[in-house]
N, CA and C atoms of all chains as a GROMACS GRO file, in nm:
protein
  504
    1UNK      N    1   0.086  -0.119   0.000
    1UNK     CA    2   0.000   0.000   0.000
    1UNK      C    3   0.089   0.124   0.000
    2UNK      N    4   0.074   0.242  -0.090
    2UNK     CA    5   0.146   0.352  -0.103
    2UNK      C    6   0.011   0.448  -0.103
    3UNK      N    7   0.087   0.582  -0.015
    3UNK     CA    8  -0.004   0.684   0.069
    3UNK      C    9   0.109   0.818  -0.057
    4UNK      N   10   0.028   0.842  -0.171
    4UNK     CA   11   0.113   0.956  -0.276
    4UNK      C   12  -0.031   1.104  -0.205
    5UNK      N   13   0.043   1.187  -0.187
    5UNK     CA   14   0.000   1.314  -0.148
    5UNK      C   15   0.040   1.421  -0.276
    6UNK      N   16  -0.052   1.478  -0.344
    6UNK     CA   17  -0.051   1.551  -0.460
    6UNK      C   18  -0.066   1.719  -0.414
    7UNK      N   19  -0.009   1.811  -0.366
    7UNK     CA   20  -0.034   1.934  -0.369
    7UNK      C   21  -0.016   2.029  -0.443
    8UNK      N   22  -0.039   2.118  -0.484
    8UNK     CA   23   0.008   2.277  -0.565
    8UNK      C   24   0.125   2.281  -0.528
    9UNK      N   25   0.236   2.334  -0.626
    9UNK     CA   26   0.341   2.377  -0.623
    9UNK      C   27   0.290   2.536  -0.552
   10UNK      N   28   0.389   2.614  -0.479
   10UNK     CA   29   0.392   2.750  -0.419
   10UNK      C   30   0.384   2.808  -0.543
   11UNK      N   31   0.288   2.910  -0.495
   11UNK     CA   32   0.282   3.010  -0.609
   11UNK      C   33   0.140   3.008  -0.733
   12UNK      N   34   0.121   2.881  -0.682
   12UNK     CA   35   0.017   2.822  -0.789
   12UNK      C   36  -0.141   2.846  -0.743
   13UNK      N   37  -0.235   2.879  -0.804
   13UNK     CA   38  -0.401   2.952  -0.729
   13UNK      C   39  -0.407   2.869  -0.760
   14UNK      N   40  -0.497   2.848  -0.610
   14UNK     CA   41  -0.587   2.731  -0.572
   14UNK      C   42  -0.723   2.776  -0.511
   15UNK      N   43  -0.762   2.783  -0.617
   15UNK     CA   44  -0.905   2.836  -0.618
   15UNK      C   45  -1.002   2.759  -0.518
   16UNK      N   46  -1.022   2.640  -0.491
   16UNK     CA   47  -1.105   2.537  -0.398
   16UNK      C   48  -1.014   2.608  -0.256
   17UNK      N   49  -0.901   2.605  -0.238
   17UNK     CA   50  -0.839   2.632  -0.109
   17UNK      C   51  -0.904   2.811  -0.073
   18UNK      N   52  -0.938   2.882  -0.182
   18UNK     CA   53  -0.955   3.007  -0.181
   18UNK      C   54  -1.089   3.023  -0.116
   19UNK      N   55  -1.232   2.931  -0.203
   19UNK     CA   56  -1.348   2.949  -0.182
   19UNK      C   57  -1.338   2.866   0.022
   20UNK      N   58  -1.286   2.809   0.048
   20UNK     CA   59  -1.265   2.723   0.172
   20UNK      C   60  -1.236   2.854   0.279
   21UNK      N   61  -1.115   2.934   0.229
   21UNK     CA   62  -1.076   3.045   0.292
   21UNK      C   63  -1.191   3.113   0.341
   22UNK      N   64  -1.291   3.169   0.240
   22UNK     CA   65  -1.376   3.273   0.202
   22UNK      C   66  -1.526   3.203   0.315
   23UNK      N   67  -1.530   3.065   0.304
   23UNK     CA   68  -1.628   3.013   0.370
   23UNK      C   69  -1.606   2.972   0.538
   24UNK      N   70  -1.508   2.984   0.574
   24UNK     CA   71  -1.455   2.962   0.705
   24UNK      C   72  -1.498   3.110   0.761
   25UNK      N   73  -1.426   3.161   0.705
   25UNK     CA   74  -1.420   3.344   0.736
   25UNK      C   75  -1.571   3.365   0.822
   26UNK      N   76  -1.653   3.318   0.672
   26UNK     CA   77  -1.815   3.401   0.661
   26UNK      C   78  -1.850   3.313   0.806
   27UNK      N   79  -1.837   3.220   0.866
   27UNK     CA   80  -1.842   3.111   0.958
   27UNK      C   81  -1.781   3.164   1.092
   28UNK      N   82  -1.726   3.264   1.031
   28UNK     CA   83  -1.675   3.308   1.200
   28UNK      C   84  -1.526   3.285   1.203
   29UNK      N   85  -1.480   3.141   1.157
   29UNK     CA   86  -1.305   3.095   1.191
   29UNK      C   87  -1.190   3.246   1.167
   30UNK      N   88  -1.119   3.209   1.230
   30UNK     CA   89  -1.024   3.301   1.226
   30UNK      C   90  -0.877   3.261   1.100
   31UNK      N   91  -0.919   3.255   0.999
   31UNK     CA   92  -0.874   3.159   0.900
   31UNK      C   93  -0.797   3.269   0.823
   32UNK      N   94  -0.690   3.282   0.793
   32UNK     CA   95  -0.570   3.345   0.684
   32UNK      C   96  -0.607   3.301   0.521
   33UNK      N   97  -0.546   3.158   0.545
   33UNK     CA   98  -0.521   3.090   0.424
   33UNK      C   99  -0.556   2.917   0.396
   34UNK      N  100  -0.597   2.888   0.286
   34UNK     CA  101  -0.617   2.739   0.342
   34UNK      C  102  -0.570   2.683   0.200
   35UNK      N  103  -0.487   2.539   0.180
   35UNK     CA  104  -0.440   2.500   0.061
   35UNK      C  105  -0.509   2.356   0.049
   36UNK      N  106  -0.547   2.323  -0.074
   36UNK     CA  107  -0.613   2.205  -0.073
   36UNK      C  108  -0.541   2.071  -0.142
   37UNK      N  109  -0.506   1.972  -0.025
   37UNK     CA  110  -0.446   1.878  -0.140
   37UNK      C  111  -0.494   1.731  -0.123
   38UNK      N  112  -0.459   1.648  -0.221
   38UNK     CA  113  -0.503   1.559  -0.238
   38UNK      C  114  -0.441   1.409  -0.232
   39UNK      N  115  -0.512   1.313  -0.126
   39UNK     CA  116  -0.387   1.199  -0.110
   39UNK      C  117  -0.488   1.066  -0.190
   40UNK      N  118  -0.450   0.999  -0.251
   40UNK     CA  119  -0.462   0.873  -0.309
   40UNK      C  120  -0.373   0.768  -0.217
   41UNK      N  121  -0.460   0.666  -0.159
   41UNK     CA  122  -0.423   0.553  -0.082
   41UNK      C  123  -0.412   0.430  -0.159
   42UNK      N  124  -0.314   0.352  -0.238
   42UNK     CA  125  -0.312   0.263  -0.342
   42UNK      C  126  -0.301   0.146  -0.298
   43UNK      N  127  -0.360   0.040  -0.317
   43UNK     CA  128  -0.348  -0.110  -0.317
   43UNK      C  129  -0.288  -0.137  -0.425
   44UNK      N  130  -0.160  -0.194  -0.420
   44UNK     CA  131  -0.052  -0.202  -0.468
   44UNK      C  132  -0.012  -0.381  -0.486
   45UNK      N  133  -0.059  -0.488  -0.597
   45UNK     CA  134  -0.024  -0.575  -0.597
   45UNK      C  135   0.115  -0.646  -0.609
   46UNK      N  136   0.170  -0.538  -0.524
   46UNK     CA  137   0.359  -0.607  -0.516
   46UNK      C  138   0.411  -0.626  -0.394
   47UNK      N  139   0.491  -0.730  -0.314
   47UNK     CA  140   0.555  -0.675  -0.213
   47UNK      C  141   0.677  -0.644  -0.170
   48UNK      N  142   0.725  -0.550  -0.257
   48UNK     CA  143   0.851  -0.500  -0.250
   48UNK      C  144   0.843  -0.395  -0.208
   49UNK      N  145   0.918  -0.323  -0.089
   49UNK     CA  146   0.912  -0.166  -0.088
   49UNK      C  147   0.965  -0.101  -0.172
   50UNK      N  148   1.062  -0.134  -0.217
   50UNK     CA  149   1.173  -0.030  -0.335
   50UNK      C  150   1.051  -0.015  -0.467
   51UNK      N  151   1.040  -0.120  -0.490
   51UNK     CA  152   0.909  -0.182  -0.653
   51UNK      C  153   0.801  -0.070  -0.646
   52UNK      N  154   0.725  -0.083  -0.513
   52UNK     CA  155   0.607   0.012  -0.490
   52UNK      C  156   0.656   0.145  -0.473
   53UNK      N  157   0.777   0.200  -0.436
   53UNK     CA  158   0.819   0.375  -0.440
   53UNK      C  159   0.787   0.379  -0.559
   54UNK      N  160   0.909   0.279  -0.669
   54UNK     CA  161   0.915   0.316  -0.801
   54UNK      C  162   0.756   0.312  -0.855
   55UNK      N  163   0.715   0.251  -0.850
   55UNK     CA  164   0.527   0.234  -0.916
   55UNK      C  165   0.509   0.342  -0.900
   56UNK      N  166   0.477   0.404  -0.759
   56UNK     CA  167   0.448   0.496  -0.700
   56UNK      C  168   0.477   0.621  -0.754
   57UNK      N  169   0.595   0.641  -0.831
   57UNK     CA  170   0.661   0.770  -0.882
   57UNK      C  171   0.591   0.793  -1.045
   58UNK      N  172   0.611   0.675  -1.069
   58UNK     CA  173   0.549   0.627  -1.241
   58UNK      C  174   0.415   0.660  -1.225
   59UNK      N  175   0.336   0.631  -1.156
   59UNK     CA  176   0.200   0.673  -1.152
   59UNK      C  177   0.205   0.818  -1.128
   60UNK      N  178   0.244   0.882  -1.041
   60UNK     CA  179   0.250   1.008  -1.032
   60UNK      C  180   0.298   1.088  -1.179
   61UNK      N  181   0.375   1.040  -1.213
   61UNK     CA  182   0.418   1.092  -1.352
   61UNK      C  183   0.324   1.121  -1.445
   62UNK      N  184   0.289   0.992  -1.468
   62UNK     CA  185   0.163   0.938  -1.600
   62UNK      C  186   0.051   0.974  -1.536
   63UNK      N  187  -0.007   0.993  -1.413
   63UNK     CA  188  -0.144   0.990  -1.442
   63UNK      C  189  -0.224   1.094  -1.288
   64UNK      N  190  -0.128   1.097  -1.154
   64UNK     CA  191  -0.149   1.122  -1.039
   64UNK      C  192  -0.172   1.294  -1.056
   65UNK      N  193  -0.022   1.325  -1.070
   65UNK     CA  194  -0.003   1.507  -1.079
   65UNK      C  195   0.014   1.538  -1.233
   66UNK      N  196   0.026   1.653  -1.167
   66UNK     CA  197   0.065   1.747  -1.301
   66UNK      C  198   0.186   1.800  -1.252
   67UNK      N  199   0.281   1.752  -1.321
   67UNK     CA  200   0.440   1.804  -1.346
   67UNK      C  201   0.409   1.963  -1.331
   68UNK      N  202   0.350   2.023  -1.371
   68UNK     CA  203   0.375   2.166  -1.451
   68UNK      C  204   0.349   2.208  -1.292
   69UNK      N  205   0.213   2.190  -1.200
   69UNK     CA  206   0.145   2.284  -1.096
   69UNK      C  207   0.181   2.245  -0.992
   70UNK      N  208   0.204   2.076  -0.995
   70UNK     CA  209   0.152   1.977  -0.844
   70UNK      C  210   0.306   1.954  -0.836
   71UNK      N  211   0.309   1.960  -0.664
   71UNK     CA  212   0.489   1.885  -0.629
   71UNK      C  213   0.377   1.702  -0.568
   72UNK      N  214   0.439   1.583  -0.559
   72UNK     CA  215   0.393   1.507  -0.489
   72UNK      C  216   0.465   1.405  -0.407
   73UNK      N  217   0.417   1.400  -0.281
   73UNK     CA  218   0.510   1.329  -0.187
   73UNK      C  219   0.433   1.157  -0.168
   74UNK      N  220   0.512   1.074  -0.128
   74UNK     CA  221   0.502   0.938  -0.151
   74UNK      C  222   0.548   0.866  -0.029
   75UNK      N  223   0.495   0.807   0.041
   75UNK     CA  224   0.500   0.715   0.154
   75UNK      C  225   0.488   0.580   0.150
   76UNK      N  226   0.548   0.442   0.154
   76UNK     CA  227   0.516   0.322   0.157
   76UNK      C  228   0.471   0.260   0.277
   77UNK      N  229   0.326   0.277   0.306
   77UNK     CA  230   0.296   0.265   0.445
   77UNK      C  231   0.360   0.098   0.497
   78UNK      N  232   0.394   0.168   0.638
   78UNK     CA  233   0.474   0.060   0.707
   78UNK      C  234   0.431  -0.104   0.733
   79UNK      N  235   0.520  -0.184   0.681
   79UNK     CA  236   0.489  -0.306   0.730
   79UNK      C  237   0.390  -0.371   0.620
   80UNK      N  238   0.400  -0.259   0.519
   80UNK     CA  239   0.350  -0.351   0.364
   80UNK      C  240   0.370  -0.292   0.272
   81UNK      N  241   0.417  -0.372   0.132
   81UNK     CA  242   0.467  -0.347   0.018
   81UNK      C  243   0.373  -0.327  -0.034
   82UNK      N  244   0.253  -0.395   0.000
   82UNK     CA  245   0.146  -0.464  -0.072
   82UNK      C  246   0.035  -0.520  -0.013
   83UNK      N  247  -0.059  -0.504  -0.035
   83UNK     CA  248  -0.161  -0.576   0.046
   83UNK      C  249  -0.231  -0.711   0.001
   84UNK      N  250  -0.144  -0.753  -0.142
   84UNK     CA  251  -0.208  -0.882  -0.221
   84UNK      C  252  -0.081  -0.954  -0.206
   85UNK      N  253  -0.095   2.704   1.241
   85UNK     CA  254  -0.146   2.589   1.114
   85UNK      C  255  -0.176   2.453   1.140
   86UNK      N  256  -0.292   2.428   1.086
   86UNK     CA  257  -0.352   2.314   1.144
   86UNK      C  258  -0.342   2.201   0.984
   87UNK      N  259  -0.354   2.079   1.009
   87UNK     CA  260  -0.373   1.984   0.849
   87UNK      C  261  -0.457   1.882   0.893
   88UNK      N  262  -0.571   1.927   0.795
   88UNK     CA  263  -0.681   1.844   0.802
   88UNK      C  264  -0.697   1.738   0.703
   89UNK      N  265  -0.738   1.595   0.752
   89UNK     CA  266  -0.777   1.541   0.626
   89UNK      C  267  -0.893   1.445   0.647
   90UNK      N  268  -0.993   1.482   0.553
   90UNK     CA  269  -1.106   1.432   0.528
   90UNK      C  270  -1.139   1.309   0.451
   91UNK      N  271  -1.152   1.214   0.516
   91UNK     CA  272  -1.136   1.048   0.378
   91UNK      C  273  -1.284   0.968   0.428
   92UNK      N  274  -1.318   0.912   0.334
   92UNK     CA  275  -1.460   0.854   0.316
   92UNK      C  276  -1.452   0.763   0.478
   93UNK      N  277  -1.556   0.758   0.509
   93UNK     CA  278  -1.522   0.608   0.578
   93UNK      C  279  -1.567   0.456   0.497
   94UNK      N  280  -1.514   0.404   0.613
   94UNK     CA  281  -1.462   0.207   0.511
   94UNK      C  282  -1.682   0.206   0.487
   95UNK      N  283  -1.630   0.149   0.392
   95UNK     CA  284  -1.794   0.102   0.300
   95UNK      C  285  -1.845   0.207   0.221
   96UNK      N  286  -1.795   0.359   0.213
   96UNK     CA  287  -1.881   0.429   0.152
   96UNK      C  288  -1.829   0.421  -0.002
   97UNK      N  289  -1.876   0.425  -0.104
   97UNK     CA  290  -1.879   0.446  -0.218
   97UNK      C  291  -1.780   0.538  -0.268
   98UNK      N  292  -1.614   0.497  -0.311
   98UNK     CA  293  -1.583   0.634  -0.328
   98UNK      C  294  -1.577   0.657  -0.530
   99UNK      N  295  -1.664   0.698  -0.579
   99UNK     CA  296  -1.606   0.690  -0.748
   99UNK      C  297  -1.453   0.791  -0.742
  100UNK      N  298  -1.437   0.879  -0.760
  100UNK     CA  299  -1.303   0.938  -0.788
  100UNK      C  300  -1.185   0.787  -0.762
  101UNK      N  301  -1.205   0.741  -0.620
  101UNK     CA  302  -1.105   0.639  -0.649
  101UNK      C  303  -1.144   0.530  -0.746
  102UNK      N  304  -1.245   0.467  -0.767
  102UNK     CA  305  -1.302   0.386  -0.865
  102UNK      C  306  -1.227   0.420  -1.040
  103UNK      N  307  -1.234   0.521  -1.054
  103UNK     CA  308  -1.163   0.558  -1.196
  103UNK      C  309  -1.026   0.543  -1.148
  104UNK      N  310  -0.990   0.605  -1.043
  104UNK     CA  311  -0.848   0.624  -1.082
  104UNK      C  312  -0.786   0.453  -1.065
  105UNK      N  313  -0.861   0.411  -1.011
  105UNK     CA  314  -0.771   0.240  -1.007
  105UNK      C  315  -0.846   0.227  -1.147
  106UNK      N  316  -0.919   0.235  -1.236
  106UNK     CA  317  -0.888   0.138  -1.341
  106UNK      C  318  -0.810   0.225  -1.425
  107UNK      N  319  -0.817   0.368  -1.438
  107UNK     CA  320  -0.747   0.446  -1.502
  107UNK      C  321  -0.597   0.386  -1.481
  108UNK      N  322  -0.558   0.358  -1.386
  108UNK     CA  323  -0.401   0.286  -1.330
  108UNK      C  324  -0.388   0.148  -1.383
  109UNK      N  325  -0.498   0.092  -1.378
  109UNK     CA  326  -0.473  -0.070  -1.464
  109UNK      C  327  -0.470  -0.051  -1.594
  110UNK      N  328  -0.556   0.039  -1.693
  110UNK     CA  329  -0.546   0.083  -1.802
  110UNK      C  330  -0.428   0.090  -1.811
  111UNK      N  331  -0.317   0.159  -1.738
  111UNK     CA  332  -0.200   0.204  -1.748
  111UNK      C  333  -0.127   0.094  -1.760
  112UNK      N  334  -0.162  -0.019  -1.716
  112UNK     CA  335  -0.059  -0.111  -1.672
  112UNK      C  336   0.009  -0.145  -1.544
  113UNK      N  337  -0.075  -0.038  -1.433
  113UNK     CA  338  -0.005  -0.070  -1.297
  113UNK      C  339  -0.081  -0.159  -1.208
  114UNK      N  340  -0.022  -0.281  -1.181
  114UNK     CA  341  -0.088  -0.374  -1.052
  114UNK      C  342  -0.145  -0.318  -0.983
  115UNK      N  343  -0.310  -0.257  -0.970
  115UNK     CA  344  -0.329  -0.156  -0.840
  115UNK      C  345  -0.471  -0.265  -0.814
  116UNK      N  346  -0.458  -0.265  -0.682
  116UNK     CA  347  -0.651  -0.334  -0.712
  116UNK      C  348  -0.711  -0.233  -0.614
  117UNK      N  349  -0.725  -0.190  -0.598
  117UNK     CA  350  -0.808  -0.017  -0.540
  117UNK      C  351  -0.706   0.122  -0.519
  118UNK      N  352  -0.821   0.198  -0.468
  118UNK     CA  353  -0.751   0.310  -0.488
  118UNK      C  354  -0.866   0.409  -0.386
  119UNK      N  355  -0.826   0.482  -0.279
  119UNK     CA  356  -0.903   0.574  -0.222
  119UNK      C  357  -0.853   0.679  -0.184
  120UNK      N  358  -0.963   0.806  -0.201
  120UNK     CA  359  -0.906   0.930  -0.227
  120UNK      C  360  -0.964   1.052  -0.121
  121UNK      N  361  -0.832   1.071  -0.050
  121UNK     CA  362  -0.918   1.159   0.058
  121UNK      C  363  -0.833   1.285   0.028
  122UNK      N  364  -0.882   1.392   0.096
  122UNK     CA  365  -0.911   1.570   0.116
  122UNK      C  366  -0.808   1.608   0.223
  123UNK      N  367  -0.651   1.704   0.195
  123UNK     CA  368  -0.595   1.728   0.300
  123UNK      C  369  -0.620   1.886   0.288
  124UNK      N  370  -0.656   1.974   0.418
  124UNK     CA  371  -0.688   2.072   0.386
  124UNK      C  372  -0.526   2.148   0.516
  125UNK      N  373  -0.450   2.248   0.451
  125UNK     CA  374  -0.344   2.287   0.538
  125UNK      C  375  -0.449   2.400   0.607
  126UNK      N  376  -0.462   2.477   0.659
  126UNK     CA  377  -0.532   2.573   0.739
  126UNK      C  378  -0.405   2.627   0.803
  127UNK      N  379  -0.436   2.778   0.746
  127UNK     CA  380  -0.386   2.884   0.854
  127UNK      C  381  -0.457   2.936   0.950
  128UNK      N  382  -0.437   2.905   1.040
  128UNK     CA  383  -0.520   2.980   1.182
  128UNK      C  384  -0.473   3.152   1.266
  129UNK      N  385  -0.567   3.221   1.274
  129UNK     CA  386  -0.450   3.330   1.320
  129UNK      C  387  -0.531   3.299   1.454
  130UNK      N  388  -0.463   3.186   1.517
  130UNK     CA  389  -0.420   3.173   1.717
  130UNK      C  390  -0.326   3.081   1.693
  131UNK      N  391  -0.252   3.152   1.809
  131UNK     CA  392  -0.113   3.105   1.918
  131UNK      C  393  -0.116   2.987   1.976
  132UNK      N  394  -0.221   2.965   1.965
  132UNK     CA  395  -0.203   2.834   2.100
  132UNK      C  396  -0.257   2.677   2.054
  133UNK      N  397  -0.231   2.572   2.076
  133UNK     CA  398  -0.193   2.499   2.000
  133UNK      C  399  -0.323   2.352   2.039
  134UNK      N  400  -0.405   2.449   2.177
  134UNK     CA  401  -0.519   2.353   2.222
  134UNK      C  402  -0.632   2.432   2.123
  135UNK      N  403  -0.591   2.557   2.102
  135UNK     CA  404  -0.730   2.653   2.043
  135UNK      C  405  -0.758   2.600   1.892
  136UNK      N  406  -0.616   2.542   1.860
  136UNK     CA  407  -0.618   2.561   1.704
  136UNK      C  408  -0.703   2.432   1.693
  137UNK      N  409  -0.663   2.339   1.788
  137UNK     CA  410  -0.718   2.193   1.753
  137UNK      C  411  -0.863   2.156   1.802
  138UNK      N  412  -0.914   2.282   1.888
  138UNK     CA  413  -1.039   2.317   1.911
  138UNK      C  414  -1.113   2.359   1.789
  139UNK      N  415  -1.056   2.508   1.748
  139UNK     CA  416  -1.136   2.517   1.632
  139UNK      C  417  -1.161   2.445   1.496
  140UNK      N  418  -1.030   2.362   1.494
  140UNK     CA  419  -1.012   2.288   1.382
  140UNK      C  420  -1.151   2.179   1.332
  141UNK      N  421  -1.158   2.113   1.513
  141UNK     CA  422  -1.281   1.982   1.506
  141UNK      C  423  -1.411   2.060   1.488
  142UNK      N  424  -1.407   2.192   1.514
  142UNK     CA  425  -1.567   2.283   1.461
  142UNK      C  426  -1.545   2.326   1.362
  143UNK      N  427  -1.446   2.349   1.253
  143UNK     CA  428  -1.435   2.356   1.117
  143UNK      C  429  -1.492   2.196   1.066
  144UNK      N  430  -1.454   2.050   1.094
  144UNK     CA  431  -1.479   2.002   1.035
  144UNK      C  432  -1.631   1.941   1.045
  145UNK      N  433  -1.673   1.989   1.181
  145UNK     CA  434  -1.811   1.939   1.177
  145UNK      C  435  -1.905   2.034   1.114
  146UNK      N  436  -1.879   2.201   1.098
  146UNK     CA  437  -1.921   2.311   1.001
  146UNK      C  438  -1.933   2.258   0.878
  147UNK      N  439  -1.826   2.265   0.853
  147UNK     CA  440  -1.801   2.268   0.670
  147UNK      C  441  -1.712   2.148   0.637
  148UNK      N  442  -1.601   2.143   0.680
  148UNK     CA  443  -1.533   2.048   0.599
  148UNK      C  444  -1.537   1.895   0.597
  149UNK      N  445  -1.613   1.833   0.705
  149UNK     CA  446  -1.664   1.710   0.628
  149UNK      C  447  -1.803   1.694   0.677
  150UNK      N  448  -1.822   1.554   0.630
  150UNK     CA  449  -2.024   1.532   0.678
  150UNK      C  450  -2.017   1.398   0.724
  151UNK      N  451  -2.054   1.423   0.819
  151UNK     CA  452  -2.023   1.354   0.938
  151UNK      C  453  -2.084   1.199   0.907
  152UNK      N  454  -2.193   1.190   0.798
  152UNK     CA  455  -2.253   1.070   0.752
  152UNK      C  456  -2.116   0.973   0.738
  153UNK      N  457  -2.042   1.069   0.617
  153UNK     CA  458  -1.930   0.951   0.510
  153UNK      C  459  -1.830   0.974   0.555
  154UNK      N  460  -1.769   1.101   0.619
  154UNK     CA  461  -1.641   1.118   0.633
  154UNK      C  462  -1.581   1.087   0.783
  155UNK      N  463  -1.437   1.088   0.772
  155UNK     CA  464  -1.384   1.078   0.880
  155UNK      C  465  -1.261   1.176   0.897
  156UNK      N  466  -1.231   1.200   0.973
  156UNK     CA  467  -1.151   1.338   0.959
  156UNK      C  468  -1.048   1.290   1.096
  157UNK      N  469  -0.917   1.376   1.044
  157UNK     CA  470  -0.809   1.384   1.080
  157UNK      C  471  -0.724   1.463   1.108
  158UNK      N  472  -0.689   1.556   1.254
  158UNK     CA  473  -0.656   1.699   1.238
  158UNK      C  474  -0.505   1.647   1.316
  159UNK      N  475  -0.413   1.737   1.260
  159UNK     CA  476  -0.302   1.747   1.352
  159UNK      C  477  -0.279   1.906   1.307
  160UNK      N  478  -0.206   1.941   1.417
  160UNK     CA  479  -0.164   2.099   1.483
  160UNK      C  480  -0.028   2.078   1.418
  161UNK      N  481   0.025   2.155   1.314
  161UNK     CA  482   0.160   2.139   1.291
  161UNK      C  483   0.279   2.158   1.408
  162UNK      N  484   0.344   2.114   1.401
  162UNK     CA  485   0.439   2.131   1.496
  162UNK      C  486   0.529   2.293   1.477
  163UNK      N  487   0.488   2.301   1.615
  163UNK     CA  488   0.655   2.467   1.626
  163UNK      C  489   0.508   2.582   1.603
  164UNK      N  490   0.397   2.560   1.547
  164UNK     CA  491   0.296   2.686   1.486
  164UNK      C  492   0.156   2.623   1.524
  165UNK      N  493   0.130   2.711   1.611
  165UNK     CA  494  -0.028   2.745   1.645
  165UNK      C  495  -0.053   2.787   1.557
  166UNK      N  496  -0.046   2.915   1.480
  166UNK     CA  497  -0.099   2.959   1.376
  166UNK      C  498   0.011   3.018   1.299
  167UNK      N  499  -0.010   3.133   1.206
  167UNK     CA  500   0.092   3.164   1.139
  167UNK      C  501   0.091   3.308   1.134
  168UNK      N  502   0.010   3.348   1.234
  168UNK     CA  503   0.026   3.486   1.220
  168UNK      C  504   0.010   3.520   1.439
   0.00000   0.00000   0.00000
């Protein structure tokens, strides 16, 4: 199982994090700024840890982020490569 | 600064992950599921590090999740109550 976390690169509008801002506010919170990101939890039919980073990166490539906006961080949750 | 994250709970229906695991087998990657939860970073303007994690759990019962499907997850960043 791999835990890939997809966020905005700095610098990049994030309009959903913006309207979140705007709706906390109207709510009373004492809210600045809010950024919105996104984690995909993968069942991963391998059990290698090294195998599943690499998957892990390849998917992010091809299909997870966007190179251009999104940075994305990658975790091989502990004590499994794999859950099959 | 507080980081929230909002993920279905076990049994609910998630489609976004539903595509993206076959979108990933399409690809060619061994995945047999895939679930997709909501990290929200929050800037808080308070100091203190019981307030933030106070207001945080009334942000998510407000607005940021529904209490039916979701399950939510707050941690207080470390070193910052807030950021201002």
């Amino acid at each position: 199982m791999v835990r890939v976390e997809v966020k905005l690169k700095k610098g990049h509008f994030d309009p959903e994090g913006d309207v979140t801002t705007k709706s906390l506010r109207d709510l009373g919170f004492p809210v600045s700024g809010v950024r919105v990101s996104k984690v995909y939890t993968v069942e991963l039919e391998v059990n290698d840890k090294e195998r599943a980073m690499s998957l892990a990166r390849e998917m992010c490539r091809k299909l997870l982020a966007n190179p251009t906006k999104d940075d994305f961080f990658i975790e091989v949750l502990a004590g499994e490569g794999g859950v099959n």
